[in-house]
C-alpha positions as CSV (number, residue, x, y, z in Angstrom):
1,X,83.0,87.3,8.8
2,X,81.0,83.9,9.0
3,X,77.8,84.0,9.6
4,X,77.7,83.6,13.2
5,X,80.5,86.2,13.9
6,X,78.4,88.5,11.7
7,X,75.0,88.2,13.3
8,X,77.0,88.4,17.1
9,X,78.2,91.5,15.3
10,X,75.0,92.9,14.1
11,X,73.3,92.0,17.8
12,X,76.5,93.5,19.7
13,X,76.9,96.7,17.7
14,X,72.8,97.6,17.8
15,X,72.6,96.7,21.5
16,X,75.5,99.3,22.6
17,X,74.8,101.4,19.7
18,X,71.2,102.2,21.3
19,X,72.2,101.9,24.9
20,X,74.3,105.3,24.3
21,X,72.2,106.5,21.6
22,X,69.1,106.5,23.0
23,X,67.1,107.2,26.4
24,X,66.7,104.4,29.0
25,X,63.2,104.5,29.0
26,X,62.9,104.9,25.0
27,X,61.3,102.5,23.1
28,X,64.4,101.1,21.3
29,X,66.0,100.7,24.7
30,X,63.5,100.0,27.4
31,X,64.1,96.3,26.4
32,X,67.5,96.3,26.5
33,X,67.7,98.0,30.3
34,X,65.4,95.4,31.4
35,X,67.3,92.1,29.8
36,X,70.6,93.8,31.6
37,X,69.3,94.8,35.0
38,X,67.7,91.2,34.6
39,X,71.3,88.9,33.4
40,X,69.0,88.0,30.5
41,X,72.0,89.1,28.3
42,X,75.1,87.2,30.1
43,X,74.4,83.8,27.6
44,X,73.8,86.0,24.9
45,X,77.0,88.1,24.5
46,X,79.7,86.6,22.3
47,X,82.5,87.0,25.0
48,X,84.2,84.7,27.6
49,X,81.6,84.5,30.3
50,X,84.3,85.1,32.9
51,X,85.4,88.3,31.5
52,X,81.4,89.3,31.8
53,X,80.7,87.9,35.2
54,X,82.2,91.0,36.6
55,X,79.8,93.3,35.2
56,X,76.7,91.2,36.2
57,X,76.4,93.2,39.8
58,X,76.7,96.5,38.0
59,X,73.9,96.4,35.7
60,X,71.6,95.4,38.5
61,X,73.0,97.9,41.2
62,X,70.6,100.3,43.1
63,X,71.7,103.7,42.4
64,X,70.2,107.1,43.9
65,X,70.3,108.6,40.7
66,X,67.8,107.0,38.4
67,X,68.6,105.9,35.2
68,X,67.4,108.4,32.9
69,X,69.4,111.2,34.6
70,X,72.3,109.7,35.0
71,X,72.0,109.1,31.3
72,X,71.3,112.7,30.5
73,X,74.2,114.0,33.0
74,X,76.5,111.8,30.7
75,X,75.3,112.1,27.7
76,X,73.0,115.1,27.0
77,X,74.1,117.8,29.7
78,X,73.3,121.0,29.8
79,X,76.3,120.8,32.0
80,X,79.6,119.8,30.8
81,X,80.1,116.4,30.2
82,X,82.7,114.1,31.7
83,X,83.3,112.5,28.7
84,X,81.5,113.1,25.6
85,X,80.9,110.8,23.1
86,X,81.6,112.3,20.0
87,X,84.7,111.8,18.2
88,X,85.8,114.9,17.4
89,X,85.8,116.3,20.7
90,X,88.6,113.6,21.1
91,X,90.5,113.8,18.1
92,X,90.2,117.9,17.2
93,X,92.9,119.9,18.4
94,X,90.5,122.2,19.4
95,X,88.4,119.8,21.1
96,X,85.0,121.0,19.5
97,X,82.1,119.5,17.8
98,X,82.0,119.0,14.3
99,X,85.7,119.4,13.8
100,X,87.9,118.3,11.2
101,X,87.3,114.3,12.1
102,X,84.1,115.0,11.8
103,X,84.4,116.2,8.3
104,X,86.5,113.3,7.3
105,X,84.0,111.0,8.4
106,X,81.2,112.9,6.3
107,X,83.4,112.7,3.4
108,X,83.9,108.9,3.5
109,X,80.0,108.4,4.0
110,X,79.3,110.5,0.8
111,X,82.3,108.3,-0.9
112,X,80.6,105.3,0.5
113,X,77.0,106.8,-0.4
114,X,75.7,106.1,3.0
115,X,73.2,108.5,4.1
116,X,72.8,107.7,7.7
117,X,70.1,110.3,9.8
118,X,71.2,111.5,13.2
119,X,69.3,113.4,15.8
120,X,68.5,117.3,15.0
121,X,72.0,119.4,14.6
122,X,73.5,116.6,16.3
123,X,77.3,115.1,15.1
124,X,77.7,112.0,12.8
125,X,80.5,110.8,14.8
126,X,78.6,110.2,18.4
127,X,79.7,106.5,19.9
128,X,76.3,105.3,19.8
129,X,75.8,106.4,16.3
130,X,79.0,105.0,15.0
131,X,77.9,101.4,16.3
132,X,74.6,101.8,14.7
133,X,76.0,102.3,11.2
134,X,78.5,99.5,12.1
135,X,75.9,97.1,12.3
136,X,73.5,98.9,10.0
137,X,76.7,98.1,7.3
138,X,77.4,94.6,8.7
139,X,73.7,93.8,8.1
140,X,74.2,95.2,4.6
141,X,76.6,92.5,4.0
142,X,79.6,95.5,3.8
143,X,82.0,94.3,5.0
144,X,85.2,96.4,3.4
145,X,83.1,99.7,4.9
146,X,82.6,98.5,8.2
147,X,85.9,97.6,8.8
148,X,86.3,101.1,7.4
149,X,84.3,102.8,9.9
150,X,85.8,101.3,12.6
151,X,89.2,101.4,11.9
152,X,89.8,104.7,11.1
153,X,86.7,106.8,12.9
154,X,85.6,105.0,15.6
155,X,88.3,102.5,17.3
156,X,91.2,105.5,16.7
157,X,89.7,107.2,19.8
158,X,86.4,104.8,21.1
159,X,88.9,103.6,24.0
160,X,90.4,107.0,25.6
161,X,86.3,107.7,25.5
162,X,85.2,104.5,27.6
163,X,88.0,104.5,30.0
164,X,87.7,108.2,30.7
165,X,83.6,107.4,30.6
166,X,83.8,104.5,33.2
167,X,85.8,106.4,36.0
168,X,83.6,109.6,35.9
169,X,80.3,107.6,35.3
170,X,79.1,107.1,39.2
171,X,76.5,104.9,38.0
172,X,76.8,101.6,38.0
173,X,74.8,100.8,35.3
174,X,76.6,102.9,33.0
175,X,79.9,102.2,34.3
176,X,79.0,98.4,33.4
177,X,78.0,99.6,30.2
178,X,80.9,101.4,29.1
179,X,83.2,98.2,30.8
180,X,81.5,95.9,28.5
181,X,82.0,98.2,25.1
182,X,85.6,98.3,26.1
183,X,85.8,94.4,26.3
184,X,83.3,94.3,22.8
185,X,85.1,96.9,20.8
186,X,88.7,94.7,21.6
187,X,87.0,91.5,20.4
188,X,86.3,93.2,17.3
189,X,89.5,94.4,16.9
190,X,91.3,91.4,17.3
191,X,89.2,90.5,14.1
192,X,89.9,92.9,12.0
193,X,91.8,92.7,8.7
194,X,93.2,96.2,8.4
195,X,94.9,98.2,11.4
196,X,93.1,100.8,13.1
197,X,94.8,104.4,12.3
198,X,96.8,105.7,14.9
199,X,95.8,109.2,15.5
200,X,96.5,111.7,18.3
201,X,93.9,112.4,21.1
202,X,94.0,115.5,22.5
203,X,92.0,115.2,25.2
C-alpha cells in the first residue's frame, strides 16, 4: 500500500467496521450517523463519486423505524436475523456460531499473535469485527496479515452477507450502508495481492 491507499484503508475499514459493530447512538458511532445522514462523508470516501451518489438519499431517508431498532432487528435480535453477520453462520455446514471457520480464524490470530477483544461470548468472525482488525492491522503497518484476514475469512463470504443484508434490510439507512461495504470491500479486492479463497456458502 502507499501511504494514501493505506490511511483511505484505515479510515474506510474503522468507519464500516463500527457502523455494524456498534449501536447508532454509541459513542464510537454517533459521529459517524451524523456525517452520513449529513453527506459530510461523500468527499471523503476513496471511491468514484458517481458510484456513491446513489446512496446519498438513503442515508438521509425518514424511516418509521428509528435507527437504533432497526439496528438491533438486524444485528442483535432476539428474533431471527435476516442476515447475520458472522462468518460462520455462512460458511458452517451447519450454519451455527462458532463453527469450524470460526476456529480457523482463532487459529491464525494465535499464529499471527493477535489478541483482538470482542463483545461478551460474542464470535471473532462478526463483519464489523473483522473490519476493525483489518484496519487495526493496516495501522500496524501489517500488511501480509491483513491481506490475510481478508482473503481467506472475511471476503470468502462478506458479499453473500451484504447482498442478502441489503434486500431484507427495510431501512434505508442500513440498506445504504451495506450498498456502500459492497462497493468498499470490491475496491479492496481489486488491490489485493493474493486471491481470496474460494469456499462454499451454505446459506
Amino acid at each position: 500500500m502507499t501511504v494514501q491507499t493505506r490511511e483511505s484503508f484505515i479510515f474506510t475499514a474503522r468507519v464500516l467496521g463500527a457502523l455494524f459493530y456498534y449501536p447508532p447512538d454509541s459513542e464510537p458511532c454517533a459521529p459517524l450517523v451524523a456525517a452520513f445522514t449529513r453527506h459530510d462523508w461523500l468527499e471523503q470516501w476513496p471511491l468514484a463519486q458517481n458510484d456513491l451518489a446513489p446512496l446519498v438519499k438513503g442515508f438521509s431517508a425518514p424511516s418509521d423505524e428509528p435507527l437504533n431498532e432497526a439496528w438491533q432487528r438486524l444485528l442483535i435480535g432476539p428474533w431471527a436475523l435476516p442476515a447475520p453477520p458472522w462468518g460462520s453462520v455462512w460458511l458452517d455446514k451447519e450454519s451455527v456460531l462458532f463453527g469450524d471457520s470460526t476456529l480457523a480464524l482463532r487459529q491464525w490470530m494465535r499464529d499471527n499473535n493477535i489478541a483482538f477483544e470482542t463483545r461478551q461470548n460474542e464470535p471473532e468472525d462478526h463483519v464489523g469485527a473483522l473490519l476493525l482488525l483489518a484496519a487495526w492491522l493496516a495501522e500496524q503497518g501489517n500488511t501480509q496479515a491483513c491481506d490475510q484476514l481478508l482473503a481467506w475469512h472475511l471476503l470468502p463470504w462478506s458479499g453473500r452477507f451484504l447482498s442478502e443484508f441489503a434486500d431484507n434490510a427495510q431501512h434505508p439507512f442500513w440498506q445504504s450502508l451495506a450498498q456502500l461495504t459492497q462497493l468498499t470491500l470490491a475496491d479492496w479486492q481489486s488491490h489485493l495481492l493474493i486471491p481470496v479463497a474460494q469456499k462454499p456458502l451454505f446459506r
